[in-house]
N, C-alpha and C positions, 0 to 999 in steps of 0.2 A: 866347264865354268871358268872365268876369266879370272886370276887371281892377280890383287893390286899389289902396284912394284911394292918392293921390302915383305913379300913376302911368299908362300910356298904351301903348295897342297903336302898334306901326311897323311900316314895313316889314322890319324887324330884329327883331324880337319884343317883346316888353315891357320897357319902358324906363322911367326915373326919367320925371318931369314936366320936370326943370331939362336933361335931357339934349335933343339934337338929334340929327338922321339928316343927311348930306352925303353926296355921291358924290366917293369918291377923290379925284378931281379937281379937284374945288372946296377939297374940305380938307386936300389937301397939295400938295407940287409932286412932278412926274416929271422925273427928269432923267435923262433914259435918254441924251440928248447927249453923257455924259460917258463912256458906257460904249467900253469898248476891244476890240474882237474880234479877236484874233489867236490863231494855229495854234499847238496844242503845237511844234512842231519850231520856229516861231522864239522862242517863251517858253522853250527847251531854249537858245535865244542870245542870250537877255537875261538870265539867271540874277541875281537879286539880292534886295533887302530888304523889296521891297514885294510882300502878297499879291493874288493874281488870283483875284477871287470867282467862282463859277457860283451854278447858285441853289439850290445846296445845303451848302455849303463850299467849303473856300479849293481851288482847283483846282492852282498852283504858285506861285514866288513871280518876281519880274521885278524889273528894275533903275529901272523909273520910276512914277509912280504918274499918275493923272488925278481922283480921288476924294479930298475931304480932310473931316473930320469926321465926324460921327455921321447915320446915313442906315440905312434900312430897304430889304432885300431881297427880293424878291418874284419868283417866276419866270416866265418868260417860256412855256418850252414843256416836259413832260417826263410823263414817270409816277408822279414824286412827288405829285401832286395828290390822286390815290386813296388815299393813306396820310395823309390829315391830322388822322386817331383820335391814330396812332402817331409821328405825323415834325410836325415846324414848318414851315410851308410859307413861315415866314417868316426870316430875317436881320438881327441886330442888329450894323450894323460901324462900329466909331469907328476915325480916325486916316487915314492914308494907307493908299489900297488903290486897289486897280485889281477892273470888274466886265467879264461878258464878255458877247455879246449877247443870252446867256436868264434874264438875270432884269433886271429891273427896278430902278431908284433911285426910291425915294422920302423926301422930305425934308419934316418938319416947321417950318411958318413960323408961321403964327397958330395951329398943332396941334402937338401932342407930337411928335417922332418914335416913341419907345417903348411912345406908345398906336398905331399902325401897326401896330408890331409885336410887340405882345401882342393885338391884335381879331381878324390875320387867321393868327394862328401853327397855332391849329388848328381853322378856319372851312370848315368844305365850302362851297367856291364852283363843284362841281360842272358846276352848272347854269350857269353864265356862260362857261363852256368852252368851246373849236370843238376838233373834232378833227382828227389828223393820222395817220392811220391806226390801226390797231390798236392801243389802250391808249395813245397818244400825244397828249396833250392840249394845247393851247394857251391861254393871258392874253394877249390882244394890247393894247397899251399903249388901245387908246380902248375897249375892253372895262374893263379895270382904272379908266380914268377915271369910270365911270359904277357900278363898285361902292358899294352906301350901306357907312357905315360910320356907327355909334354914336359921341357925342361929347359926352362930358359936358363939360363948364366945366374948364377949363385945370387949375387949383391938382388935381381931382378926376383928371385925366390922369395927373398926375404923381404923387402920392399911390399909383392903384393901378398904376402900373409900377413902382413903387419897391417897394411888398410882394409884387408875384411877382416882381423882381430878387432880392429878398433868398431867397426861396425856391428859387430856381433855383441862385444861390451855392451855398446849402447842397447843392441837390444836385448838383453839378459837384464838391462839395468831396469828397460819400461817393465818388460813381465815384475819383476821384481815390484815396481813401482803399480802395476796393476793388483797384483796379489796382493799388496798392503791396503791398497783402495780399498778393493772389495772388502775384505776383514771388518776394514774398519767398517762400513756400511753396513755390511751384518751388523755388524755390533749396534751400530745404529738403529736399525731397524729393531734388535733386540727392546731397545732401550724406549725409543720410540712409540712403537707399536704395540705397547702394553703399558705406558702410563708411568714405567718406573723412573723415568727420566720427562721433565715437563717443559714445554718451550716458555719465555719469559711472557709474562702478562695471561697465563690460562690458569685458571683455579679448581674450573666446575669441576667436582667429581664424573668420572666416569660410568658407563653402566655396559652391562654384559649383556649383549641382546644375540637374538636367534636371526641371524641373517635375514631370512625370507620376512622377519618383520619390519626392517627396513631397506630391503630391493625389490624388486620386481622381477621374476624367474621364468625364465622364455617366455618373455612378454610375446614375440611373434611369430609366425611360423606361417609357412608357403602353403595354402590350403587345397582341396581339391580342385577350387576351381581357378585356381592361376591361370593364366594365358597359356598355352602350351609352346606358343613363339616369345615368348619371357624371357631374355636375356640378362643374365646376373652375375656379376663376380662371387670366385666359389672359395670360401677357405675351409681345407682339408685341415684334420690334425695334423700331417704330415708337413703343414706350409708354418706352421707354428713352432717356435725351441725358444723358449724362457723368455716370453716376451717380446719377442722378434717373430715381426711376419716374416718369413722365410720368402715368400712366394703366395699366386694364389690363382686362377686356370680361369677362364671365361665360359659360362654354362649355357647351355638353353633347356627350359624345365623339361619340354619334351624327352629327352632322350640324358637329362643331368641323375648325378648318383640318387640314388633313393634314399641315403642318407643329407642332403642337399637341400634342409627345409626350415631351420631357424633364422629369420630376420636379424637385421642388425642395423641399430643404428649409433653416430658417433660418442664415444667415450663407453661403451658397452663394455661391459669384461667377459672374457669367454674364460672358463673352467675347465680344461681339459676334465674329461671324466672316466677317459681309456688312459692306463698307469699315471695315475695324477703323479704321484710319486717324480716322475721325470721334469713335471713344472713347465706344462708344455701350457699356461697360460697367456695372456694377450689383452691389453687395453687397446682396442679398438678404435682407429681415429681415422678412416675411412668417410669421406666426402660427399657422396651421394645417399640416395637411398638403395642403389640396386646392389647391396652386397648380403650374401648370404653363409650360413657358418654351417659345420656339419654338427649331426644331434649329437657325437660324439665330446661336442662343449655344451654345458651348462652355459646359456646366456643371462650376464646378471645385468636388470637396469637401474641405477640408481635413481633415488628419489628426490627430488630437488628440498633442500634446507635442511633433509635427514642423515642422507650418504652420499660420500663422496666419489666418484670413479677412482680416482688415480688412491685413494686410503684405500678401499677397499681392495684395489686391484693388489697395494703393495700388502695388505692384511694374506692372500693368498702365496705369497711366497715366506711368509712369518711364520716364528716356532708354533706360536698359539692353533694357526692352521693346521701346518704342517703335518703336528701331533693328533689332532684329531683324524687329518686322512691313514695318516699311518695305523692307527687305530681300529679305521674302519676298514683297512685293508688286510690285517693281520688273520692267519685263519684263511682263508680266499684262495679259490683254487683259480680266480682270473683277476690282477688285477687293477679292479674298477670300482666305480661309483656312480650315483645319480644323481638327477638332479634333487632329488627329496635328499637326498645327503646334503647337498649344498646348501639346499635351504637351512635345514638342520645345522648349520654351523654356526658353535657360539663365538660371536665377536666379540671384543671391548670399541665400543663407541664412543669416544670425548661427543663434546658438541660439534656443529656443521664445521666452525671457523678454526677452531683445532684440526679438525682432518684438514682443511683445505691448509694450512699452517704447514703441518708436519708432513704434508705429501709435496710442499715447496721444496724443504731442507732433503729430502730425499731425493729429488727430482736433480735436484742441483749437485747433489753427488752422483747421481748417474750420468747429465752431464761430463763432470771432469771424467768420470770414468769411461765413456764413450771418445772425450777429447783426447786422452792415452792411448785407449784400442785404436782411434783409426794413427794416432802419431806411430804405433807401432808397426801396425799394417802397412804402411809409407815405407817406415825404417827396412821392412821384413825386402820390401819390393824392390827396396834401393842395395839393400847387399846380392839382393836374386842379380839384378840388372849386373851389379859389379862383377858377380863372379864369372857371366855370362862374358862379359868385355875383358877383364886383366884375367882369367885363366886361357884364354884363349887369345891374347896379345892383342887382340882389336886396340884396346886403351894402356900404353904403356907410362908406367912408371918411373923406369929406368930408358934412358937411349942409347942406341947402341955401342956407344964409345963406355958404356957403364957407369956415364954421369945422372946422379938423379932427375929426370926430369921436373 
């Protein structure tokens, strides 16, 4: 492979010219001597201010520390390894803290610490692994010693951990900014979706009705005499998770699952009815007529002037729901539900133009909260891209003479 001027194959892959390779060991220190292993049950009798790291987060918190300043995480033995697409396989901890005996300390002295751990955060180091059984892998500290690591010039270290710190900020700050979303919309929907809170200009009193008195409960279904060359889109429970079509597989009745039989048409609500519990529901807003759902959902259709799709749909993720499947699940050696449960669910129904009202204000917040998720998913993609280009020199920071670029 042809490698462009300024720069040089390694045993790491292609690297600036001004950069070097070092083995863990030589370029930072281990101080695994610091590390403290004790038994939950007596950290349950030390209760206090300082945390107790593993090699994944903080495990609880304890009343003394042995660890003081900024030092990088690394684990020792686990199943996180295989997940280093998805998960950090690595630890940035300042301050006092306490680590326990599966992961590792390492300490930047002539090296970064924070180049440590932005090189090996999402580094398949697979192959350097001994195993401990089944999916159980191990880093034993003179394995970790003999890892090369990429190492450009100090000022350049610190340059690129400081632009994916910043970008990680940012995205610690959307989750943060999402988890408060959500909250509040709970809370909304608490408030909402049972009348205790009212939107301006609605009076009528409410009334408590039995579901199947105002829906329509698998109004259709794929009969025996369908065409047998019937071509349909299919949605699995498994293409469903909280409202989200996941996905959904093209059938033909001849040879489609035998579960593959309830009609559907748009604004429909499907009710999971296999562990409702997970909220594996869906408002329906597919285009055609050729879509079809598995009898594993309760199909609800609303009735024009009486119920609303999008109220009802969000009445199915509400405490008033909720509490009743849990009810009917409790006891149950599988669990599930039917559609005669469904039916059987007590609602609070305002009038038509209240549900249409407060399925708006709802709708509008799961907007902004959708406008965050994908802002975040960008952020998530753009520090991936980063780390991809400045830990491996492609995109530099610094130029060679050690002026900021």
């Amino acid at each position: 492979m042809e490698v462009r001027p300024g720069y040089k194959q390694s045993e790491v892959g292609v690297l600036p010219n001004e950069w070097g390779v070092e083995a863990v060991g030589d370029a930072f220190e281990i101080r695994n001597q610091l590390r403290l292993p004790i038994s939950q049950m007596v950290r349950e009798r030390m209760t206090g201010q300082y945390p107790y790291y593993g090699p994944t987060g903080v495990q609880g918190w304890i009343n003394e520390y042995r660890v003081e300043g900024e030092h990088a995480l690394i684990g020792e033995d686990g199943d996180h390894f295989l997940k280093w697409r998805d998960q950090s396989m690595t630890l940035l901890v300042t301050g006092r803290f306490n680590v326990n005996n599966h992961a590792h300390i390492v300490k930047g002295t002539k090296n970064y610490t924070p180049w440590f751990y932005w090189f090996f955060a999402n580094r398949d180091i697979s192959s350097y692994l001994t195993r401990q059984g089944a999916g159980r892998y191990k880093l034993t500290k003179s394995t970790l010693q003999t890892l090369p690591c990429a190492l450009p010039p100090l000022p350049e270290q610190r340059a690129i951990a400081a632009a994916l710190s910043d970008v990680d900020a940012l995205l610690q700050g959307l989750d943060r900014l999402i988890a408060k979303k959500h909250d509040l919309k709970q809370a909304a929907m608490q408030q909402l979706l049972t009348g205790q809170t009212r939107l301006p200009g609605f009076r009528e009193e409410w009334q408590v009705k039995r579901l199947g008195d105002c829906v329509d409960i698998d109004p259709e279904s794929l009969g025996s005499d369908t065409r047998l060359d019937f071509v349909f889109n299919y949605i699995a429970l498994e293409d469903v998770d909280q409202g989200i079509l996941r996905g959904f597989s093209e059938q033909v009745f001849a040879v489609a699952p035998s579960r593959a039989r309830r009609k559907l048409k748009p604004n429909d609500v499907l009710v999971s009815t296999v562990r409702p519990n997970l909220q594996s529901h869906l408002l329906f807003n597919g285009n055609n007529d050729n879509w079809v759902c598995s009898t594993g959902f309760c199909v609800i259709r609303c009735r024009d002037g009486v119920s609303y799709p999008a109220y009802v749909f969000s009445q199915m993720f509400g405490a008033v729901v909720t509490k009743q499947i849990d009810a009917l699940l409790t006891g149950s050696n599988y669990p599930a539900i039917n559609s005669g449960d469904v039916r059987n669910l007590a609602i609070p129904f305002p009038h038509i133009e209240e549900q249409i009202a407060i399925s708006a204000v709802l709708s509008d917040m799961d907007a902004e909260l959708l406008s965050i998720e994908t802002r975040r998913d960008k952020t998530l993609a753009l520090k991936l891209g980063m780390m991809q280009e400045l830990l491996t020199g492609r995109t530099r920071l610094v130029d060679p003479q050690g002026v900021t670029a």
